[in-house]
DOTI-716305 format. One record per atom (N, C-alpha, C): residue number from 1; atom name; x, y, z; chain. Coordinates in steps of 0.001 Angstrom, whole numbers, always signed. Last residue first. Layout:
! DOTI-716305
NUM, CA, X, Y, Z, A
...
END
This chain:
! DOTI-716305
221, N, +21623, +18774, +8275, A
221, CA, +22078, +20117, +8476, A
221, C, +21036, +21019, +9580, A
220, N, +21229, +15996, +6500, A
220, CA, +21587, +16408, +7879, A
220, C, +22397, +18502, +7403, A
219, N, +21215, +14821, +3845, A
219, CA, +19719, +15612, +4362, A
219, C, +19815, +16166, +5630, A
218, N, +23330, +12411, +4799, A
218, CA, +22447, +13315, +3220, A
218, C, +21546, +13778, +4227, A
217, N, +25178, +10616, +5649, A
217, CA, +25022, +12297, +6059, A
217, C, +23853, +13115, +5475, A
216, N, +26033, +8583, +5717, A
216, CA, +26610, +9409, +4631, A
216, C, +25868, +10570, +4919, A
215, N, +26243, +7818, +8625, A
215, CA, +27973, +7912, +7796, A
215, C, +27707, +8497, +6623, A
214, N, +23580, +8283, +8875, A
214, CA, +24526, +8942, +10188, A
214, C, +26429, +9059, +9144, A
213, N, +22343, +5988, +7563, A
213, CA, +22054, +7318, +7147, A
213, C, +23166, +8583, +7737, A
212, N, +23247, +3973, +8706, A
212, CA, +23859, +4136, +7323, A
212, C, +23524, +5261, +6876, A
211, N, +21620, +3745, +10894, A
211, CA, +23198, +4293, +10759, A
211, C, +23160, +4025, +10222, A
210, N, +19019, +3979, +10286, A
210, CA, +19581, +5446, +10499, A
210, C, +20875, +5220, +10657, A
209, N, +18818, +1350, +9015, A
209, CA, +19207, +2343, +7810, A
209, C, +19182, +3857, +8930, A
208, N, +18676, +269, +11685, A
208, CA, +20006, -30, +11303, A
208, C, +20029, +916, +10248, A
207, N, +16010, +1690, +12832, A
207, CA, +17172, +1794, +13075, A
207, C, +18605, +1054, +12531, A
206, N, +14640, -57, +10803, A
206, CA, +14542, +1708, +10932, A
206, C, +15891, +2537, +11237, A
205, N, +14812, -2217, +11229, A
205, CA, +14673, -2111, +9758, A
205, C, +15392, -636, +10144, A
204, N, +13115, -2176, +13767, A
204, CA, +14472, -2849, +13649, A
204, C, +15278, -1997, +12532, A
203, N, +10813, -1181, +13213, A
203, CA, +11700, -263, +14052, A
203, C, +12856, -1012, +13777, A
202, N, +9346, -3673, +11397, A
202, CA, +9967, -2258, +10882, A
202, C, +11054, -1174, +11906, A
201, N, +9554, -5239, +13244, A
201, CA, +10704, -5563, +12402, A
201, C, +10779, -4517, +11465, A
200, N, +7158, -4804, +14726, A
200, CA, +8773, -4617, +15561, A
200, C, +9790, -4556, +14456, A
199, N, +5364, -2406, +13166, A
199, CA, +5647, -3230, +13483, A
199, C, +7348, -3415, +14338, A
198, N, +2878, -155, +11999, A
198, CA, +3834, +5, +12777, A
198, C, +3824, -1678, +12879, A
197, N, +1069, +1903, +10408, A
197, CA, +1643, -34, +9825, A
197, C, +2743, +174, +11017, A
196, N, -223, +4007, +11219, A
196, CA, -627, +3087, +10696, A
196, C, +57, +1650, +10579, A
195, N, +2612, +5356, +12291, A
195, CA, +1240, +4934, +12840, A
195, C, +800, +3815, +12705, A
194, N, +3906, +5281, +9637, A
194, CA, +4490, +5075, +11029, A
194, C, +3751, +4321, +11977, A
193, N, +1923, +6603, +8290, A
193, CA, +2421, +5563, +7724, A
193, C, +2922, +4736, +8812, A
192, N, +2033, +9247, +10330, A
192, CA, +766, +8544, +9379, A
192, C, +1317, +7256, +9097, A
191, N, +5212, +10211, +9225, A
191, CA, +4130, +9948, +10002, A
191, C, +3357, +9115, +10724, A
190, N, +4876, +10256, +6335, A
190, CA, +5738, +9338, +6328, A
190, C, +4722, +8929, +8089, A
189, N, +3034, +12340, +6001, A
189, CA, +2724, +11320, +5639, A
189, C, +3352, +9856, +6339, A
188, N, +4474, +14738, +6968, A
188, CA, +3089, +14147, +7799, A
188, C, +3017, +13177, +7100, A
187, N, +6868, +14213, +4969, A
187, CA, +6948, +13896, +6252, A
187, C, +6066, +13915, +7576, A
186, N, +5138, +15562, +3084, A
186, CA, +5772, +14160, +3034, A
186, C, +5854, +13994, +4042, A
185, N, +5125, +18333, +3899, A
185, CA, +3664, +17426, +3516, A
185, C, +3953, +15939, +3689, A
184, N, +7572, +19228, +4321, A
184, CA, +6777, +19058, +5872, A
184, C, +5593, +18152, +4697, A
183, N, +10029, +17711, +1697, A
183, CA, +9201, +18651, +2373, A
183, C, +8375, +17939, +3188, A
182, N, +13354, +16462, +3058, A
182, CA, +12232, +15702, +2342, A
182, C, +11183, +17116, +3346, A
181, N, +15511, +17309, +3619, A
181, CA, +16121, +17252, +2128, A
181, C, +14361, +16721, +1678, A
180, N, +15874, +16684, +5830, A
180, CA, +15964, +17580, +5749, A
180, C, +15192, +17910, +4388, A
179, N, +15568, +13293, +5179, A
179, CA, +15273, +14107, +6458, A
179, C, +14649, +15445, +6528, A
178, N, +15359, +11100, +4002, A
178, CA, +15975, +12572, +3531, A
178, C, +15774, +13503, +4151, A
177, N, +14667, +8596, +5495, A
177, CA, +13519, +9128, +3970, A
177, C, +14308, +10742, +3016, A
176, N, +15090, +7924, +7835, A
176, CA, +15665, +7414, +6363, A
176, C, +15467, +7997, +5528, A
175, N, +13814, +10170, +9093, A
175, CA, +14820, +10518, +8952, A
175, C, +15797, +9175, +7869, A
174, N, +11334, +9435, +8692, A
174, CA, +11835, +10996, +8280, A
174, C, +13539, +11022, +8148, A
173, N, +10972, +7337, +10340, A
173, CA, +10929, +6872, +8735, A
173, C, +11573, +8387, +7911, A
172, N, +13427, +7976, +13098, A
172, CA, +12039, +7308, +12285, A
172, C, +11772, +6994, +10985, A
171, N, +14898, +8324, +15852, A
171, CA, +14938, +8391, +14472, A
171, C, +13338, +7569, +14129, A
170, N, +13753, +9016, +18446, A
170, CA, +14774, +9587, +18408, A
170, C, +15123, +9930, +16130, A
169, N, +9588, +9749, +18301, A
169, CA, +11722, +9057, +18287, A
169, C, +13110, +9978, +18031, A
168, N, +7028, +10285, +20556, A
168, CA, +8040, +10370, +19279, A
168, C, +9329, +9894, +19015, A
167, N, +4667, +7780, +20974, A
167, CA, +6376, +8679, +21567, A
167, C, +6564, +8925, +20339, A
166, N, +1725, +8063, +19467, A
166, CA, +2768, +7221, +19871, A
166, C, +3857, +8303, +20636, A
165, N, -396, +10147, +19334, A
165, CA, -1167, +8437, +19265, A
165, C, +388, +7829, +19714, A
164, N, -144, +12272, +18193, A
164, CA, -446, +12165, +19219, A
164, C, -239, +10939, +19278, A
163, N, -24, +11826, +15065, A
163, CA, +1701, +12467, +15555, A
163, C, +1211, +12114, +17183, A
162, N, -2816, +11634, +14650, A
162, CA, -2029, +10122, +14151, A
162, C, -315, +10476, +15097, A
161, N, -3687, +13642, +15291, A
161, CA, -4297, +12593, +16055, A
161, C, -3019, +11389, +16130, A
160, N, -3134, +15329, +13175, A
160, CA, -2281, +15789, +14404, A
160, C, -2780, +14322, +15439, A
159, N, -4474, +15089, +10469, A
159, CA, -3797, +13963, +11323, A
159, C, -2660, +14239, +12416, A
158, N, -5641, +17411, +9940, A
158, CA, -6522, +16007, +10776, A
158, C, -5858, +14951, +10955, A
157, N, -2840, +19096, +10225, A
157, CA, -4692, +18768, +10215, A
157, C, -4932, +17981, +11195, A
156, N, -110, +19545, +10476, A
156, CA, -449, +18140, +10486, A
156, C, -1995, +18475, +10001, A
155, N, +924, +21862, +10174, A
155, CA, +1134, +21149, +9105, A
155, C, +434, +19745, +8993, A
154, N, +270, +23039, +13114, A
154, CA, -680, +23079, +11920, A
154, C, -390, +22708, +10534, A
153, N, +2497, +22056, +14561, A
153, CA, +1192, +21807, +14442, A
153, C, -62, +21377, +13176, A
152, N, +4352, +23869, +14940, A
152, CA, +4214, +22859, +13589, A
152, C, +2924, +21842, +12815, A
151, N, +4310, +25191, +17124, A
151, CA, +4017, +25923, +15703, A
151, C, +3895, +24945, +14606, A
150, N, +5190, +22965, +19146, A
150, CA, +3553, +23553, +18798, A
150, C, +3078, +24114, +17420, A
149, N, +7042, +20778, +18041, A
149, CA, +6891, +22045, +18522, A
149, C, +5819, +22808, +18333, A
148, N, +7575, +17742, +17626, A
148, CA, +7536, +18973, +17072, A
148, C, +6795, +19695, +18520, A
147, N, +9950, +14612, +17409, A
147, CA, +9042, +15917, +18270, A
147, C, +9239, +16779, +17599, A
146, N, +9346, +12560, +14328, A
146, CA, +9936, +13410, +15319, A
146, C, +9505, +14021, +15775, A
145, N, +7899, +9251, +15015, A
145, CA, +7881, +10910, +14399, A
145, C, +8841, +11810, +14954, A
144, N, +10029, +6865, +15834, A
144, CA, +9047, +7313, +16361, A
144, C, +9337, +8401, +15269, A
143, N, +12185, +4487, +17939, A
143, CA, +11598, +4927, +16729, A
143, C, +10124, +5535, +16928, A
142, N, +13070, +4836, +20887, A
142, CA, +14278, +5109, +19394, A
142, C, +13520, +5049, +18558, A
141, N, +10624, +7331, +22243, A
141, CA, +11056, +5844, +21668, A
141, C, +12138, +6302, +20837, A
140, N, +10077, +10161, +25339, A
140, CA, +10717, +9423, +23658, A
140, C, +10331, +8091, +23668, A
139, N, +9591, +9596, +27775, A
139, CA, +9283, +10563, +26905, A
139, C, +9690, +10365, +25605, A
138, N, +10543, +8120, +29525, A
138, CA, +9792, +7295, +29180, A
138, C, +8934, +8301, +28594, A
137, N, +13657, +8693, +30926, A
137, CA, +12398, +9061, +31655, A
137, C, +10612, +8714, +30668, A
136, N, +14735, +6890, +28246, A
136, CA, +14650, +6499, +29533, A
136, C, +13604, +6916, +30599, A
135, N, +14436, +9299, +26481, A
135, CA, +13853, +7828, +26280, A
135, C, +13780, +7006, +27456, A
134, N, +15928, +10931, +27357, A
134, CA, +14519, +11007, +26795, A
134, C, +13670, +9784, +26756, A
133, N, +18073, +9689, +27189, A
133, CA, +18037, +10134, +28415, A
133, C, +16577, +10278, +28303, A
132, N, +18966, +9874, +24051, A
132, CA, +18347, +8680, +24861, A
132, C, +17873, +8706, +26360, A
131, N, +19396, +12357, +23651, A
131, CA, +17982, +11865, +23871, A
131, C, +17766, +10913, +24034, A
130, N, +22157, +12786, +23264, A
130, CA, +20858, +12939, +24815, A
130, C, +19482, +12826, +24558, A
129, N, +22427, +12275, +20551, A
129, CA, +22248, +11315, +21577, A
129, C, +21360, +11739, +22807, A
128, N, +21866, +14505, +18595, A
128, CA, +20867, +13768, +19108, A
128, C, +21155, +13360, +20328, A
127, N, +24129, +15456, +17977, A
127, CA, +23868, +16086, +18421, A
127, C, +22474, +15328, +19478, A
126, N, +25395, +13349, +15838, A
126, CA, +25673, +13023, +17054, A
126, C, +24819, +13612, +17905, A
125, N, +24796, +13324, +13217, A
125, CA, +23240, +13357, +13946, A
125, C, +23779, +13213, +15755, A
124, N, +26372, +14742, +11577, A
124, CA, +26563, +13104, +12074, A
124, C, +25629, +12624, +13005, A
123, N, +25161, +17360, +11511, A
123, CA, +25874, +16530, +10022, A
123, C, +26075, +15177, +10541, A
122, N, +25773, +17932, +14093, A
122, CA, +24166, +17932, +13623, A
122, C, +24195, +16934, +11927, A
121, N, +28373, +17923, +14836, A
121, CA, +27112, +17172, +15707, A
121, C, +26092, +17001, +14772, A
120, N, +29713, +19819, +12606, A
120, CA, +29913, +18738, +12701, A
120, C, +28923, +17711, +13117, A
119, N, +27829, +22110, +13585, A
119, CA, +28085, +21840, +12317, A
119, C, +28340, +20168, +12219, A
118, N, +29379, +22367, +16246, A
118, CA, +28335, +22521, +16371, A
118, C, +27368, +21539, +14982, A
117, N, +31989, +23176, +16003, A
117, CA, +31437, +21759, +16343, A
117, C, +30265, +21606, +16321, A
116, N, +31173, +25446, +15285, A
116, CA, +31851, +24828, +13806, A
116, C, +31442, +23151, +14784, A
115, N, +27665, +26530, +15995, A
115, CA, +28812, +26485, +16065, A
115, C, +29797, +25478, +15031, A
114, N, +25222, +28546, +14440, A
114, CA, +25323, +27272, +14311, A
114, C, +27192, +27520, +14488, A
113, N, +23921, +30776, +13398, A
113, CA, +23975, +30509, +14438, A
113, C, +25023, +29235, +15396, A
112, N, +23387, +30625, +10757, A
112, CA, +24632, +31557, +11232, A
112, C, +24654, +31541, +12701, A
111, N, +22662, +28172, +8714, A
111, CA, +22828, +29072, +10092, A
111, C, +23912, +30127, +10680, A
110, N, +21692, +27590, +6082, A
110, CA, +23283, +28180, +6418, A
110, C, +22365, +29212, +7720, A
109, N, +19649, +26221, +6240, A
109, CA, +20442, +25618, +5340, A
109, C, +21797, +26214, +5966, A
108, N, +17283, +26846, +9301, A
108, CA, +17783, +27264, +7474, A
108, C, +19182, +26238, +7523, A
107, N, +13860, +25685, +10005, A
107, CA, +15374, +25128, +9891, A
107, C, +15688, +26304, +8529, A
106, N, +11200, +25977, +9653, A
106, CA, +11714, +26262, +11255, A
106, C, +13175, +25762, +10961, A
105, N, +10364, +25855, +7217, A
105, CA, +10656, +24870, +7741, A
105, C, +11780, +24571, +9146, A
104, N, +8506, +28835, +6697, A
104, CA, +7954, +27338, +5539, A
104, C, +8777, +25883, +6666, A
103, N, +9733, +30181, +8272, A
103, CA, +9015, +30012, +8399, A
103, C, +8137, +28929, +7462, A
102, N, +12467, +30354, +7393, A
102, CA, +12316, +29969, +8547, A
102, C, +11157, +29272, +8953, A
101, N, +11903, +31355, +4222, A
101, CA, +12964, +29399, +5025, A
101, C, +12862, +29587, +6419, A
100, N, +11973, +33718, +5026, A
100, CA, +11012, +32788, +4771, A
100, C, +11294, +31511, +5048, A
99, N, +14035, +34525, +6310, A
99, CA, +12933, +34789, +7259, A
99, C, +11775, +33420, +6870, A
98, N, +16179, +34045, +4184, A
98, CA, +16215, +33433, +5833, A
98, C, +14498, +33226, +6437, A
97, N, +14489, +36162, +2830, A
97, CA, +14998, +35159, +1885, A
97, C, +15220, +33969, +3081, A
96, N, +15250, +38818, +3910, A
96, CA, +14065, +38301, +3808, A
96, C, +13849, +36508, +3134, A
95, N, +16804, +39816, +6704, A
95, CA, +17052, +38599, +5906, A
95, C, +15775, +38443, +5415, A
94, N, +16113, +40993, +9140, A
94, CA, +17184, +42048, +8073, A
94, C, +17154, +40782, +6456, A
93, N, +14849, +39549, +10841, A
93, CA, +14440, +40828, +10322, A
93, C, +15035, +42011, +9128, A
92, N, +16584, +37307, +10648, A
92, CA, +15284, +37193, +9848, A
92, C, +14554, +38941, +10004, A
91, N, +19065, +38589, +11910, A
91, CA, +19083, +37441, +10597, A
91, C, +17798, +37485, +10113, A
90, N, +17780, +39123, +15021, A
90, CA, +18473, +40129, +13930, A
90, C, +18768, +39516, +12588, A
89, N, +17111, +36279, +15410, A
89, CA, +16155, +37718, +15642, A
89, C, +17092, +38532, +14570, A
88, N, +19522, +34954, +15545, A
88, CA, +17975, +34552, +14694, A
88, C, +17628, +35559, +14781, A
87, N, +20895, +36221, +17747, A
87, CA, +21425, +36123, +16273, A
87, C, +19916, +35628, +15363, A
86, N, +19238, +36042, +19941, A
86, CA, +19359, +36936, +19719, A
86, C, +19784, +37550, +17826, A
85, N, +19469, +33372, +20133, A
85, CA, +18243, +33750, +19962, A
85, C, +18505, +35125, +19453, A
84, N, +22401, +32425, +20541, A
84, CA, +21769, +32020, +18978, A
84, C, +20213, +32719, +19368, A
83, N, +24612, +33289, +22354, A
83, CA, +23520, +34336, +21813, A
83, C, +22528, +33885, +20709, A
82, N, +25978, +30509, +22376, A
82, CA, +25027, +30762, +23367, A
82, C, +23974, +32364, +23178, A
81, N, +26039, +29288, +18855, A
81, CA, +26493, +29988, +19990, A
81, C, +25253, +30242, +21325, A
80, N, +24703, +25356, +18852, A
80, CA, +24636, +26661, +18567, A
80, C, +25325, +27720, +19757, A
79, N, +24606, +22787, +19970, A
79, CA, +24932, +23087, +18603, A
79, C, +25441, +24811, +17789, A
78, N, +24057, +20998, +22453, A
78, CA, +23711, +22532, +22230, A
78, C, +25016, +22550, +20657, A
77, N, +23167, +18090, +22530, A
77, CA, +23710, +18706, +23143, A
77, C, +23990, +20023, +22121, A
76, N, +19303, +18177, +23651, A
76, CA, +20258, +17772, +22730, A
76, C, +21853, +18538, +22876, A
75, N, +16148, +17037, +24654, A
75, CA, +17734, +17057, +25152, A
75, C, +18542, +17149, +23492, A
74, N, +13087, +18393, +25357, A
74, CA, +13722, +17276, +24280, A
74, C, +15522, +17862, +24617, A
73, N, +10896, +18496, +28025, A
73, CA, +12062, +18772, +27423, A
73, C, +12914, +17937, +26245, A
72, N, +7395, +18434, +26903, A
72, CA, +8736, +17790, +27605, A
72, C, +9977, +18392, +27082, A
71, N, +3840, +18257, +26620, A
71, CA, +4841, +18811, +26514, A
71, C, +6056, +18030, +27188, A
70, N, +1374, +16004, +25510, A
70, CA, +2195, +16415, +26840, A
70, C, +3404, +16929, +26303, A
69, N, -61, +15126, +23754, A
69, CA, -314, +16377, +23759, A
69, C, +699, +16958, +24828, A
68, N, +333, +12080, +23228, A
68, CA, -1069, +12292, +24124, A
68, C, -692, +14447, +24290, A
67, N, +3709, +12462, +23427, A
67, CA, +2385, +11446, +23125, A
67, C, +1043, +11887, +23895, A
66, N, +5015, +15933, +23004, A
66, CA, +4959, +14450, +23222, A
66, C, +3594, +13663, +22747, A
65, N, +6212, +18632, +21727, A
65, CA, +5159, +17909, +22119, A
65, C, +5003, +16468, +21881, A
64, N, +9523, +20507, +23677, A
64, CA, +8722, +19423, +22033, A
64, C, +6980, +18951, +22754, A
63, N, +11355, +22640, +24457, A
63, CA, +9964, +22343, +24741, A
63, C, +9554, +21669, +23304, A
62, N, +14234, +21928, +24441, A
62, CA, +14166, +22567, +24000, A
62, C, +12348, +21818, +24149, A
61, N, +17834, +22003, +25924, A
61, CA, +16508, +21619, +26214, A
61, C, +15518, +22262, +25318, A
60, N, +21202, +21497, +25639, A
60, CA, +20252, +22278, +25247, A
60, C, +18641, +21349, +25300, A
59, N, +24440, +21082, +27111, A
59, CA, +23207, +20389, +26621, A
59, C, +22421, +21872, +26187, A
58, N, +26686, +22504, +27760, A
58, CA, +26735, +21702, +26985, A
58, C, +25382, +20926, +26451, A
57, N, +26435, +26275, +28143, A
57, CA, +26034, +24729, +28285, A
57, C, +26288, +23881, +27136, A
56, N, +29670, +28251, +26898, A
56, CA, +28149, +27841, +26929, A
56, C, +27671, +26372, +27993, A
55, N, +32283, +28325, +26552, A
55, CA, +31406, +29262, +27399, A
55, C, +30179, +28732, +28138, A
54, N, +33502, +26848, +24311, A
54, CA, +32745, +27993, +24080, A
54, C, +32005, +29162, +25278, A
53, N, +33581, +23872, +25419, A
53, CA, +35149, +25041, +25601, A
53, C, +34972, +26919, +24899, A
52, N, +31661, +22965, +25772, A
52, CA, +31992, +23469, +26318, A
52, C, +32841, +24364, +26358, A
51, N, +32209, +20672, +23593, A
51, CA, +30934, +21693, +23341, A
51, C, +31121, +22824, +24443, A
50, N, +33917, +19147, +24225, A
50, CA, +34074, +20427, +23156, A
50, C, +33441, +20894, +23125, A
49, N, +32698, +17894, +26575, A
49, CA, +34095, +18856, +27094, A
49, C, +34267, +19745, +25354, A
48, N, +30589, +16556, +25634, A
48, CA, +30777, +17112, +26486, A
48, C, +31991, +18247, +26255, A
47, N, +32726, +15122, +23454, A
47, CA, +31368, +15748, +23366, A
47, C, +31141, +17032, +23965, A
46, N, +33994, +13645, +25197, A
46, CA, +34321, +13902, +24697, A
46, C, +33579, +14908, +24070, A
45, N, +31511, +11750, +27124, A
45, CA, +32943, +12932, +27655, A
45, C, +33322, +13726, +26412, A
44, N, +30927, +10547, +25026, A
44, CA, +29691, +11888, +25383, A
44, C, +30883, +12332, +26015, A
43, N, +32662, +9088, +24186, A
43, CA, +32634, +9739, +23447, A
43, C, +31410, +11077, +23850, A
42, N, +32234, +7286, +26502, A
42, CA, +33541, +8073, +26713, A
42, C, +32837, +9138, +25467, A
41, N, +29708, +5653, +26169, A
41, CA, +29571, +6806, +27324, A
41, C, +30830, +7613, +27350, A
40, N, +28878, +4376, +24290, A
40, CA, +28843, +5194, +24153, A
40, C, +29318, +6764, +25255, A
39, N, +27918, +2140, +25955, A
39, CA, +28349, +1445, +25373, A
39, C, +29627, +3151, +24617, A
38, N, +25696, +3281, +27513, A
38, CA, +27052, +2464, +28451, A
38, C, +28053, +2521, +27567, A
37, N, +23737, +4470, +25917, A
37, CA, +24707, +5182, +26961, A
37, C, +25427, +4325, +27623, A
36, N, +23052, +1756, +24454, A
36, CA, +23474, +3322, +23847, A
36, C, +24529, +4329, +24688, A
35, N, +21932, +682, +26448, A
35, CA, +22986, -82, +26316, A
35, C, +23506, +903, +25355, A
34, N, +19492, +2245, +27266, A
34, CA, +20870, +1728, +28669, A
34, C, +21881, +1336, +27730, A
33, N, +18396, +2173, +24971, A
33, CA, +19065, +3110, +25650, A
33, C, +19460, +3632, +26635, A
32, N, +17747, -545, +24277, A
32, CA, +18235, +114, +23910, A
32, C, +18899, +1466, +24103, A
31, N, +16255, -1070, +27415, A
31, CA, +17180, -1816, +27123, A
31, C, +18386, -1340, +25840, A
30, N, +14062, +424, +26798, A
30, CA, +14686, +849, +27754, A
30, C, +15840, -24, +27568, A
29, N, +12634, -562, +23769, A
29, CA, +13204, +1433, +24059, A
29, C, +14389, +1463, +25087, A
28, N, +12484, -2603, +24235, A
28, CA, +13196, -2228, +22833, A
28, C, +14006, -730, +23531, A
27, N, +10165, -2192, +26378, A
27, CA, +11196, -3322, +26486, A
27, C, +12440, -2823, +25302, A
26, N, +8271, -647, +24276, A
26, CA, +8828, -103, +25718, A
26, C, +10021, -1062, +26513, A
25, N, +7711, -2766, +22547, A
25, CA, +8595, -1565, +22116, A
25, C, +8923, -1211, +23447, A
24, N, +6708, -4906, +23819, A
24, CA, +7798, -5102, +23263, A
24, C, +8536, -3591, +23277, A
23, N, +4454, -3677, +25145, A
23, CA, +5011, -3842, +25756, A
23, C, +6520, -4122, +25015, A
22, N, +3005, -2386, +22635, A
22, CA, +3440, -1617, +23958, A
22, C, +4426, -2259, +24471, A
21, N, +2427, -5275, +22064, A
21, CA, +3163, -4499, +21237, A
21, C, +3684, -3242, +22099, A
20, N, +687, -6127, +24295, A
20, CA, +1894, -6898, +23837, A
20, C, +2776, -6141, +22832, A
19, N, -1725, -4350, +23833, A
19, CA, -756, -4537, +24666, A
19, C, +478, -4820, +24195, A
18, N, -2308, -2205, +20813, A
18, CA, -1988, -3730, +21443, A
18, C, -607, -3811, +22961, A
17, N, -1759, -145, +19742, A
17, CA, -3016, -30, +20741, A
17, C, -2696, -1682, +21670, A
16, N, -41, -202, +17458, A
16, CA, +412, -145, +18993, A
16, C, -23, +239, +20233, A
15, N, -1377, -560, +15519, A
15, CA, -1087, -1620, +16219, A
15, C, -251, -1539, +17657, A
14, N, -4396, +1773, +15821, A
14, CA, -2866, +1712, +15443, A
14, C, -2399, +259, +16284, A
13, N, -7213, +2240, +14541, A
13, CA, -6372, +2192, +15715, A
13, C, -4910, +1856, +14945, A
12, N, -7766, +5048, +12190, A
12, CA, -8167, +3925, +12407, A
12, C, -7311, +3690, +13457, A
11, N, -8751, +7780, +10351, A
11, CA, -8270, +7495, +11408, A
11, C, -8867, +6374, +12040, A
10, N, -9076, +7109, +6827, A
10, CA, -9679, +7600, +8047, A
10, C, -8894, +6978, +9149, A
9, N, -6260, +7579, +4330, A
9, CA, -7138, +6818, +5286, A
9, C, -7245, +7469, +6190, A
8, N, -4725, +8959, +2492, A
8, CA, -6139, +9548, +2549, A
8, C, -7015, +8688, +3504, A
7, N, -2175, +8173, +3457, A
7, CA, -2503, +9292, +3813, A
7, C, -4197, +10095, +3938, A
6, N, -2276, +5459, +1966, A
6, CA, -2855, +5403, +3632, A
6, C, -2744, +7087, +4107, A
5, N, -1913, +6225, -518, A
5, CA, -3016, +5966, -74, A
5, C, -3382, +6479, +1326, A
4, N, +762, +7518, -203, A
4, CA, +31, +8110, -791, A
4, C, -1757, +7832, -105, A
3, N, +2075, +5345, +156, A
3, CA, +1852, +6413, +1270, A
3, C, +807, +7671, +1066, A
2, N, +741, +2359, -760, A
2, CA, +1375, +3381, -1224, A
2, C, +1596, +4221, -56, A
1, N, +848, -1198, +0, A
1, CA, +0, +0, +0, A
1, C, +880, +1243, +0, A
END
């Protein structure tokens, strides 16, 4: 079945209304990201201590909307100078060309905000990891939509139901699919699709093509 189709399908349950499926993935989730942060834990030192040598915090929190409408901190480690609100503000009032790319996809292409390690994290998706920490206090899944942010909202419609209905992830079908590189209509679809046909051996599937997605990089910025 196309994505196409199941985009025009009525809101139906999702297989992860099923106990036993709850229960696998939430088993998947916590076991996967105990063994992410053990396994992984010198290179967050490492991490850690460059992201730092700027001044700044090393993490960054940033208000996402969760499962069922619940707000949460989404973790990531901080990418950007510590004035980056101030630098956005002055860039899109003087930038008309920025302003719009802000507003069609809350991301631009050439941040000027954006530190040189900073650059690096987000191009190798390292920037993510703290969100397995997300995942642990039992606000995330490793697979899932990505958290959005209220303003985004309104790209979804009538299927803001379908982005409610699970955790969001760390990676998902958005982010095999071209992440960046794939417009907001597609990626309510991809979504939707998520929802709809969810299985264990698709999250499997999911997560081994996000590392092959992580070494060649496409659509990360």
């Amino acid at each position: 079945m196309s994505l196409e189709i199941i985009s025009t399908m009525p809101v139906l349950s999702s297989p992860l209304n099923k106990p036993q499926c709850k229960m696998f993935k939430g088993l998947m989730d916590i076991s996967g990201a105990l063994a992410a942060l053990i396994i992984f834990s010198p290179f967050f030192l490492v991490i850690y201590v460059l992201v730092k040598r700027d001044g700044g915090p090393a993490f960054y929190g940033h208000t996402r909307i969760g499962k069922g409408g619940k707000s949460f901190k989404c973790w990531k480690f901080r990418s950007m100078r510590p004035d980056a609100d101030a630098v956005l503000q002055e860039l899109l009032e003087n930038d008309p060309a920025a302003r719009a790319e802000w507003e069609r996809d809350f991301k631009l292409r050439h941040d000027p905000r954006v530190t040189k390690i900073g650059a690096f994290l987000r191009k190798t998706s390292l920037d993510e990891w703290p969100q397995f920490y997300n995942v642990l206090c039992g606000e995330m899944s490793l697979v899932g939509p990505r958290p959005v942010v209220e303003d985004e909202r309104k790209y979804y419609g009538a299927y803001w139901k379908d982005y409610l209905a699970v955790k969001p992830g760390i990676t998902g079908l958005w982010q095999v699919s071209g992440r960046n590189d794939t417009g907001y209509k597609r990626r309510v679809v991809l979504d939707r699709a998520y929802v709809r046909r969810w299985s264990a051996w698709k999250d499997i599937a999911i997560i081994f093509k996000t590392a092959k997605v992580m070494l060649v990089r496409d659509g990360a910025y």
